[in-house]
C-alpha positions as CSV (number, residue, x, y, z in Angstrom):
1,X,0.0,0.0,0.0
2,X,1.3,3.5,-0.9
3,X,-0.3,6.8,0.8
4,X,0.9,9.8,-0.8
5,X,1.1,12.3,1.7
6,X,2.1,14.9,4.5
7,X,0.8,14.6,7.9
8,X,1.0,16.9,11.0
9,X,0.0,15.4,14.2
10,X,-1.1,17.9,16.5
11,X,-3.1,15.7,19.2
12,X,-1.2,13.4,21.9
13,X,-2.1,10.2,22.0
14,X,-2.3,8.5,18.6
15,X,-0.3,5.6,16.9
16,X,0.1,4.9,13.6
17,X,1.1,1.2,12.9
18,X,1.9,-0.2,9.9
19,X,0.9,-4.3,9.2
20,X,4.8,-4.2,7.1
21,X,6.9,-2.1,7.0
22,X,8.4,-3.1,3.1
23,X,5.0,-2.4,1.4
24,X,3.2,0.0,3.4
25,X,5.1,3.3,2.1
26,X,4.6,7.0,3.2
27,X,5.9,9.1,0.6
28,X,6.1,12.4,1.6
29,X,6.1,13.7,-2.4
30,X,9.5,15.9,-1.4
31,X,7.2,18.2,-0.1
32,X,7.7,19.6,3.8
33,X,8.3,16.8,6.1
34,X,6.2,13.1,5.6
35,X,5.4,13.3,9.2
36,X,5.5,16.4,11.3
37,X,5.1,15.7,15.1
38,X,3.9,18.9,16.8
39,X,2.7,16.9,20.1
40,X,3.2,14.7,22.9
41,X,3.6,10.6,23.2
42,X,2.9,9.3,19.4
43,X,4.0,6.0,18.3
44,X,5.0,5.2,14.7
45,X,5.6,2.2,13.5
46,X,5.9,-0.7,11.1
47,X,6.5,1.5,7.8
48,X,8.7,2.7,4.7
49,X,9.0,6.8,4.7
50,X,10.3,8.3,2.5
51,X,11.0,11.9,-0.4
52,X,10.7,14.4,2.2
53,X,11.6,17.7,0.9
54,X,11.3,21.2,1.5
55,X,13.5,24.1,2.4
56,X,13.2,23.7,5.9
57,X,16.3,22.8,8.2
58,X,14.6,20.2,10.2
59,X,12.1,19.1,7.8
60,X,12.3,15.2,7.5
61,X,10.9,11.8,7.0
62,X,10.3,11.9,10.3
63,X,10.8,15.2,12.3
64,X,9.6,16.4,16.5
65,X,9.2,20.2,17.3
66,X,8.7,20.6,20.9
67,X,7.6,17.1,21.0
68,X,8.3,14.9,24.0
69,X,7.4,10.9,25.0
70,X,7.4,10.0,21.4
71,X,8.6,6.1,19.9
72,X,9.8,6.1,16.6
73,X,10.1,2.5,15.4
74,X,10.5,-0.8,13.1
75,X,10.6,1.5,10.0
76,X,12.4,2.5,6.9
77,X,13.5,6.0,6.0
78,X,15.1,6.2,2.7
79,X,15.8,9.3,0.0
80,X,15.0,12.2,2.8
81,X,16.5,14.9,3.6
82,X,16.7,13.9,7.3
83,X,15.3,10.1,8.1
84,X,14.3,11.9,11.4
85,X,14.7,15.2,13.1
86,X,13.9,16.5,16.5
87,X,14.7,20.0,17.4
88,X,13.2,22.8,19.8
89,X,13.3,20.9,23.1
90,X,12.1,17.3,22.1
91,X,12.8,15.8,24.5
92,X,12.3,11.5,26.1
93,X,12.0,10.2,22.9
94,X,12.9,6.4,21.3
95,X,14.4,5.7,18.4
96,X,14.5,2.2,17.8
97,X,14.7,-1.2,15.3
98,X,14.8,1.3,12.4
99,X,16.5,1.3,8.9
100,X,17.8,4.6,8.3
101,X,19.7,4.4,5.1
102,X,20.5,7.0,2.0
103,X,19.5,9.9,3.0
104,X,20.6,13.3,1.2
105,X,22.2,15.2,4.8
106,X,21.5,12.9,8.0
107,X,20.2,10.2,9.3
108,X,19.1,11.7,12.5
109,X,19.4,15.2,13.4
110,X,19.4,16.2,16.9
111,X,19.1,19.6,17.2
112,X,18.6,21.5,21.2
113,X,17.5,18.1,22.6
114,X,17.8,16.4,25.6
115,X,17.7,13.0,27.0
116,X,16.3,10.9,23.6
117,X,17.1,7.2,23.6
118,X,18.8,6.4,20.3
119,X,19.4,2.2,19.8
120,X,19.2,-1.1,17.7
121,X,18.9,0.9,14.5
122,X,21.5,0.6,11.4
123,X,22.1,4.0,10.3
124,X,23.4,3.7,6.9
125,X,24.9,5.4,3.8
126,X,23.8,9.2,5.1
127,X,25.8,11.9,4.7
128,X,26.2,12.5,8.1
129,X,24.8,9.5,10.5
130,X,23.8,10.9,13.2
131,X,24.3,15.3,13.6
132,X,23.9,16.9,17.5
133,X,24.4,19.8,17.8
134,X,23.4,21.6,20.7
135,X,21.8,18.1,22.2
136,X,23.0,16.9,25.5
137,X,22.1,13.4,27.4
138,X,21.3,11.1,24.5
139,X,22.0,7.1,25.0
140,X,23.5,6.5,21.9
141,X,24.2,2.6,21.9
142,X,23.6,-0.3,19.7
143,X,23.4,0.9,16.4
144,X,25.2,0.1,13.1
145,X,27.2,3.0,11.9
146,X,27.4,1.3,7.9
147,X,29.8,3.2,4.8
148,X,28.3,7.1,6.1
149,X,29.8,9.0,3.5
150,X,31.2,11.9,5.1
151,X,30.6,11.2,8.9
152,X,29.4,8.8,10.9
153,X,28.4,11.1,13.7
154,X,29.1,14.8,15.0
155,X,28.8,15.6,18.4
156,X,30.1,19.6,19.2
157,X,28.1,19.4,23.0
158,X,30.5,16.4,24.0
159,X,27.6,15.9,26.8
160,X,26.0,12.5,25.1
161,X,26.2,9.0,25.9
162,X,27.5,7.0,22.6
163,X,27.9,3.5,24.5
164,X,25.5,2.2,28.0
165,X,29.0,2.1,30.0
166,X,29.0,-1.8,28.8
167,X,27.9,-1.6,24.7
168,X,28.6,0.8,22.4
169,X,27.9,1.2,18.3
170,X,29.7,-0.8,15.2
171,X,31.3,2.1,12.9
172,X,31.9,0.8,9.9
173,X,35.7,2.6,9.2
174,X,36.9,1.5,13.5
175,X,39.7,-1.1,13.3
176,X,41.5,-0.4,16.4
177,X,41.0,-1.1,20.3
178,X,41.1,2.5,22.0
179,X,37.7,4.1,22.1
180,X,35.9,5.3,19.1
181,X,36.0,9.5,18.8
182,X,32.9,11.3,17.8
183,X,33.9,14.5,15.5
184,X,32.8,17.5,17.1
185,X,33.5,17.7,20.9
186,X,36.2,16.8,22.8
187,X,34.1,14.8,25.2
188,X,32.2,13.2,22.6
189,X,33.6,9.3,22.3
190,X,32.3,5.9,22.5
191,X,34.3,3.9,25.0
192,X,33.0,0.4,23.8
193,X,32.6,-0.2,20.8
194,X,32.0,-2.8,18.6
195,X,33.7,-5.3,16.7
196,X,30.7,-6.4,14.7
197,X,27.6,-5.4,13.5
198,X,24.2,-5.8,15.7
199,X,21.4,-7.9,14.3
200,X,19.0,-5.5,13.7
201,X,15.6,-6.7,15.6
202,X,11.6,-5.5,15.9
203,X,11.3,-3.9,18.8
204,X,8.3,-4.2,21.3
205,X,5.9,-0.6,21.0
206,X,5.2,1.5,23.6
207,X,1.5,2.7,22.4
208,X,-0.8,5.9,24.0
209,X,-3.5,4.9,26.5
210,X,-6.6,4.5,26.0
211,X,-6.1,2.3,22.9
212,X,-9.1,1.6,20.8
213,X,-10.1,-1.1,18.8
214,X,-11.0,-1.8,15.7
215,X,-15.6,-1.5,15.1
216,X,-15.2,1.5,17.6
217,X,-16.5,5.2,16.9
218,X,-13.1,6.0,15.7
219,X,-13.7,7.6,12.1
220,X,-15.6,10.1,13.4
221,X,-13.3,10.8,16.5
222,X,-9.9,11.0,14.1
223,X,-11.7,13.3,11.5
224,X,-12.1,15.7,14.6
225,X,-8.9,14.7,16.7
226,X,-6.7,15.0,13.7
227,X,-8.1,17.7,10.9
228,X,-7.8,16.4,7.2
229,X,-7.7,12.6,8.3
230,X,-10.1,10.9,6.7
231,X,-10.1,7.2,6.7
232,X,-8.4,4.8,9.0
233,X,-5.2,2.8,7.8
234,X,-5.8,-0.7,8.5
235,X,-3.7,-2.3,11.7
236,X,-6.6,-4.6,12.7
237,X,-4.0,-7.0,13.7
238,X,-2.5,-5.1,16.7
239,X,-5.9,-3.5,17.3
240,X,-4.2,-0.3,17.6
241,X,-5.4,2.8,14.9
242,X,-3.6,4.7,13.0
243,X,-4.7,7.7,10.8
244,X,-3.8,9.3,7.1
245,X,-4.4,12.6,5.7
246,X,-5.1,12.9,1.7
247,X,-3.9,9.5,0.7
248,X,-3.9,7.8,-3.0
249,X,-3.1,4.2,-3.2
């Protein structure tokens, strides 16, 4: 299934899950951001996103403005600008069991951020993996750093955590013993890390509460929760909903 579209999610509270994340696509039509979190503990999940576009520095396939308690997961961003952005104080978010792989600047970009979980995810053939810049008190661990083609990561705060004081990440280019250094501050290094690559796994979803089923009132309650949804993308087999904005298939 292919939905051809760009969302804004502007109520807390909603998750969007995808049945497969290989053939159900978001394509953002390199227009703005695909989906633009303006809110408070979303889940996305199980999905390809992808041809974000815009002039906008923190537009991406995925991006968070002021957005805290958020999960980002089990997806695919490919041929963004960014595969996911956060920026203006989001804060306490996950990032997790994703593919983030040939995008046209970064992977992630962190941007005046605190305390986001970033793990199990291969970050692959960006630019620039992973960009923080002004972001302090990440848990950066786990991920495959894979043939980044000008940097695997930038780090000017020096005040993030790039291993969980056991684990760190695989880089891709490391072929030594002493601790991997992060470009950008001098603080900024990953004092474990790996000698091979992660198996890149599903990872269980954190999902909003109440969560509502399919046969519920729920058409009616996204078309005035969310403005421009208008029909429900089908997760019937987690029972969780998820909404879309202007779709074609």
């Amino acid at each position: 299934m292919h939905y051809y579209e760009n969302v804004v999610l502007s109520k807390s509270g909603i998750a969007i899950i995808g049945k497969n994340k290989e053939k159900t696509i978001i394509d953002g039509q390199r227009t703005g951001s695909v989906i633009r979190i303006e809110t408070n503990e979303v889940t996305i999940s199980g999905f390809t996103i992808r041809n974000n576009g815009g002039s906008g520095k923190y537009d991406a396939g995925v991006s968070m403005y002021n957005s805290n308690n958020n999960m980002i997961a089990n997806s695919i961003f490919v041929n963004n600008t960014a595969g996911i952005a956060m920026s203006s104080s989001s804060n306490n978010n996950v990032i997790a069991g994703n593919y983030i792989r040939s995008n046209g600047r970064y992977g992630i970009n962190l941007y005046s951020s605190l305390d986001n979980k970033i793990y199990g995810n291969q970050i692959q053939q960006n630019q620039i993996g992973i960009y923080a810049d002004s972001a302090r008190r990440h848990q950066i661990y786990s991920n495959n750093f894979i043939d980044n083609t000008v940097d695997h990561a930038y780090d000017n705060s020096g005040m993030n955590a790039w291993d969980d004081g056991k684990s760190g990440n695989f880089w891709s280019n490391y072929k030594g013993s002493a601790p991997f250094k992060i470009k950008g501050g001098a603080n900024a290094v990953d004092n474990f890390p790996l000698s091979g690559a992660v198996t890149i796994r599903d990872v269980a979803i954190t999902t909003p509460t109440p969560v509502k089923t399919a046969g519920q009132n729920t058409q009616e309650e996204a078309q005035k929760s969310t403005p421009g949804f208008e029909v429900l993308l089908v997760i019937a087999a987690i029972g969780i909903l998820g909404y879309r904005a202007g779709s074609k298939r």
